[in-house]
C-alpha positions in Angstrom: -66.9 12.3 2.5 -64.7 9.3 2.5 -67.0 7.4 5.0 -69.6 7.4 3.0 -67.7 6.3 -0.4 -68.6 2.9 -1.8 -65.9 3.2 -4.5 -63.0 2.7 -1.6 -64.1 -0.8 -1.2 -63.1 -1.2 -4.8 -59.8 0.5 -5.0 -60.8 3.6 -6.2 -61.6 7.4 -4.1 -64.2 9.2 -3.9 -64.6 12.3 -6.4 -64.6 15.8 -5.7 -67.1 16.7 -8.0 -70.2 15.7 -9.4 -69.9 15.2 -12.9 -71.0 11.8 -13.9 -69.0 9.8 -17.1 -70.5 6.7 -16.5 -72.8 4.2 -14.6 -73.0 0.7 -13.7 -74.4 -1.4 -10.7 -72.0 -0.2 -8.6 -72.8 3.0 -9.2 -72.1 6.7 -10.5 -68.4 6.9 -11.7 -66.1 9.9 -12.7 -63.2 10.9 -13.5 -60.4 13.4 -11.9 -56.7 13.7 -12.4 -56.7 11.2 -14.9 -58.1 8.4 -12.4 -61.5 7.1 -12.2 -63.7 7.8 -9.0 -66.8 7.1 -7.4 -69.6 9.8 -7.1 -71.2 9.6 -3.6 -75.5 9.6 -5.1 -76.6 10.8 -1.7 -74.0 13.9 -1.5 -74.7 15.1 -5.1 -78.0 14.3 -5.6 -78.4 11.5 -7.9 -80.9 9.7 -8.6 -80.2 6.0 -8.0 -79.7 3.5 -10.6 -83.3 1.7 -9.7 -85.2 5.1 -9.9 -83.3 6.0 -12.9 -85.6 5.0 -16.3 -82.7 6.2 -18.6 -79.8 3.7 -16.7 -82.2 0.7 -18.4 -80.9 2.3 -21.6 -77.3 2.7 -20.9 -77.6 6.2 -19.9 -77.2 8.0 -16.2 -79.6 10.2 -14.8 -78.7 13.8 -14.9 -78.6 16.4 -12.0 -79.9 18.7 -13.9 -83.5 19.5 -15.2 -82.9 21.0 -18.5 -85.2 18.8 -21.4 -83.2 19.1 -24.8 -85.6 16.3 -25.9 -88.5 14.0 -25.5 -89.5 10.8 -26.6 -91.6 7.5 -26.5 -89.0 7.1 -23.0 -88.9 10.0 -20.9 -87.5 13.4 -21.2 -83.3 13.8 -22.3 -81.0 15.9 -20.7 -77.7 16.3 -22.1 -74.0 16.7 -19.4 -70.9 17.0 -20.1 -71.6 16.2 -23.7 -73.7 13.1 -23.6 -77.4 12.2 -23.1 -78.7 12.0 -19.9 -82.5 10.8 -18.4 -84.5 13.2 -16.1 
């Protein structure tokens, strides 16, 4: 809900949905009709950027469980076309 969205404080809405493009300290971004959004971590499940290994690497978290691959790391995950930490 809109109370609960960080992202108004910076000009932007809160998304509808929960696929994440991005993250940085502010927190889970993405995008919908052609605008950028903030994802609300506690409505969809995310893991936060502190308990997320992967964001350390430039990569989100993902909110599903599926390994494509492991390394040295942690497990991958891979969303909407990029590789995700689980």
């Amino acid at each position: 809900s809109d109370s609960k969205c960080w992202s108004k404080s910076l000009g932007y809405s809160c998304c509808k949905t929960c696929n994440v493009y991005t993250v940085d300290k502010s927190g889970s971004w993405g995008y919908e009709d052609g605008k950028w959004c903030g994802i609300d971590a506690e409505t969809c499940k995310i893991k936060t950027e502190e308990k997320c290994w992967s964001s350390g690497y430039g990569y989100p978290c993902c909110n599903n469980c599926k390994v494509y691959f492991v390394d040295d790391n942690g497990e991958w995950g891979i969303e909407n076309g990029n590789w995700c930490g689980i």
